[in-house]
Structure formats: C-alpha cells, structure tokens
N, C-alpha and C positions, 0 to 999 in steps of 0.2 A: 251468453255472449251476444253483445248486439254484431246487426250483420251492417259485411263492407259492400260498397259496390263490387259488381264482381268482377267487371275489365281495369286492370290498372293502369294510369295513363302515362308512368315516368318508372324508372326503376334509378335511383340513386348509388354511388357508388363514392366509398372514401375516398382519395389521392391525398397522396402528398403535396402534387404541383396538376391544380387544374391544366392548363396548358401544355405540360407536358403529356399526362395522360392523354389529351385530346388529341393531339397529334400520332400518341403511341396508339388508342383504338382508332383511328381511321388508319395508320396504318396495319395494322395488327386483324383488324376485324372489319374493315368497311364502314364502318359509323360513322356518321356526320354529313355534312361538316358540322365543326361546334362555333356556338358563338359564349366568350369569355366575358363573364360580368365580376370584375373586380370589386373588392369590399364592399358586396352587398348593402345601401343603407335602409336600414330596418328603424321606424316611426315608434314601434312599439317592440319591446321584445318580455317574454315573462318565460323563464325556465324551472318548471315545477315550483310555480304559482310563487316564484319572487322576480320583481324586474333585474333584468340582466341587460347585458352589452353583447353583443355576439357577432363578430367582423370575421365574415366565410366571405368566400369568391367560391363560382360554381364557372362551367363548362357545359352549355347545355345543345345536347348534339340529339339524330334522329338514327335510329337501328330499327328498319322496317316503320312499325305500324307504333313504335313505343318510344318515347324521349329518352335518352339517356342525359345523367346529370352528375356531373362531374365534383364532387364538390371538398373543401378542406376550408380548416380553420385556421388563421395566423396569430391565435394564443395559445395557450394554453387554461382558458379559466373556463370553469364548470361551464358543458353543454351539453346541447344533444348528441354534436358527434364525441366530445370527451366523456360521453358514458361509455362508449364503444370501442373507441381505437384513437391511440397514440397517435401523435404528425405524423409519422412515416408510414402508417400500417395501413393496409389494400384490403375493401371488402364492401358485401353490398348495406348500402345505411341503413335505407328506407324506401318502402317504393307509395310509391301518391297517389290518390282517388282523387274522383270528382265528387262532390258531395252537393245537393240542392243547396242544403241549409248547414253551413259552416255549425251553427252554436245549436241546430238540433241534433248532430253527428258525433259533436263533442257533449249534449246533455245525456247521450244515449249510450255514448260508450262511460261515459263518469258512471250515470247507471249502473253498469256491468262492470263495475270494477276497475275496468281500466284506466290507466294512474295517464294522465295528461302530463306529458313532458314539456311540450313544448307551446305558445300561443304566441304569436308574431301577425307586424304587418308591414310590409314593405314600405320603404319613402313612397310609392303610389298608389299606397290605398290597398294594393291585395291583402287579404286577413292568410294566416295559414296555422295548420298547429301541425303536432308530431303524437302520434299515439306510442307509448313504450309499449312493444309488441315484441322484446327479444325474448322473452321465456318463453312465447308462443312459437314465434314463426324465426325468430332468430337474426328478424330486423322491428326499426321504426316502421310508422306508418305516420305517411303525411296526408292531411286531409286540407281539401280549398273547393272553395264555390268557383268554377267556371265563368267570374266574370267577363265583361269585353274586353278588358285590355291581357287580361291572363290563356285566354279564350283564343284572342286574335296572337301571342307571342307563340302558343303549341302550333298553332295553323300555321306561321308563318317560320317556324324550326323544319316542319313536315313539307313544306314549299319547296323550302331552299336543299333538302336529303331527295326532290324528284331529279330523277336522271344526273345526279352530280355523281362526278367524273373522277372523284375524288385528290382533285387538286384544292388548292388555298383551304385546310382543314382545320384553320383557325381561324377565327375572323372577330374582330369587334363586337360587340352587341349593336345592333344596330340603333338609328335612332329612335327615340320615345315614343314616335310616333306608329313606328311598326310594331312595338313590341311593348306597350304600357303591361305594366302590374306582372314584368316575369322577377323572381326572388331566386 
C-alpha cells in the first residue's frame, strides 16, 4: 500500500442540506462558523477516468485544529458521493491530505492498486482527486497540493473558528480574494 500523510487536514461529511447541517453542528457540537459555497464550479471534473458534470455545494467550518466540510450533491448522476450515500443519508465521505505532489500521490497509489475515483479542478485552478478507500478505511480519501490560494482559504476558516462566540454560524464564502482555490 502506498503511504498517506499522516495528519489529516479536513474530515468530510454527507448532508442532505449544507446549510442546515452547518447551523445544526455549530449548534450541536461547537463547530464553525461555516462559510457556504453554493454549486461548486469545477473547470475539470473526470469520475473513474470519464469526464463527468458534478454540482455539490459544501459548508466548510473549523472543529479545533481540523476543517470540517459539509458537503451534498443536487443530482443524482454517478459520483463520488453517489457511490456512497443516497440525498438524504448522514455519514463521514472522505477525509483530505495535503500532498507535495498532486500526480506523484495519485501515480503512487494507481501503483498500489488503488482505483482513482475521482480527478477534479476547481473554476480556480486547484487540482484535487478522491481515492476509493471504502473497503479499507470505510471512506474516500481526498488528496490536493497545498497551494496559495487553497493554503490561504484553511488559514483563513481556522482564523475566523479563533475565539468565535458562536453567533452568525453561517456566513457567505467570502470574497476571492480571501479564500482563492477552496472546492
């Protein structure tokens, strides 16, 4: 088996309704606040090595030292969360590394067997894939290079979870400026 990094930087979760969950974990568990990115646009998207269409919205909020990321599909046509769970159904996705080298991560696990689910790139530039790791571990695994603007969006989720009070536990994605390359 190739090996992952060992600290994971996000831990994924299905919902039904970004938005709602986001408001039920910060109340529920303290988390956040989240900031909500509506239909995701993705430049590139390939789902077990055919191009695909894939319009998710995510929720991506801070629990301690780790991102959480809220996320659900509004179709139903083949993806990485419809390998897993139905619109309605609650459970963890996929949890995310940081990886040096995006396509040496992915030549290393193809290597070892494991089946690439997923190869995406956000309308700004961030590349990401998904590794199918449910026989193993009993989620995905998402892998992305730590660019700047993907880099400066975790710093600036982890910013805004210091000393918040947990009022306004929703909030816009902010602008482009603060938060280039989050998916």
């Amino acid at each position: 088996m190739f090996g992952l990094p060992s600290r994971p930087v996000q831990i994924a979760y299905h919902v039904a309704d970004p938005a709602r969950a986001a408001r039920e974990c910060a109340r529920d568990f303290g988390w956040g606040p989240f900031y909500l990115f509506a239909h995701i646009p993705l430049a590139r998207c390939v789902y077990r090595g055919r191009p695909a269409h894939w319009d998710h919205s995510s929720a991506y909020g801070q629990a301690g030292s780790l991102m959480v990321e809220l996320i659900a599909q509004h179709d139903d046509q083949p993806s990485v969360l419809r390998d897993t769970y139905a619109r309605e159904a609650v459970g963890v996705h996929h949890v995310a590394h940081f990886v040096p080298d995006l396509a040496a991560a992915l030549a290393a696990a193809r290597a070892a067997g494991v089946e690439v689910a997923l190869e995406a790139t956000t309308a700004t530039g961030t590349e990401f894939a998904m590794l199918d790791l449910r026989a193993r571990l009993g989620h995905m695994v998402e892998l992305y290079a730590p660019d700047g603007g993907l880099a400066k969006f975790y710093r600036y989720v982890e910013r805004a979870a210091e000393g918040w009070d947990g009022t306004d536990p929703l909030r816009a994605i902010p602008t482009r400026s603060a938060t280039d390359g989050s998916h």
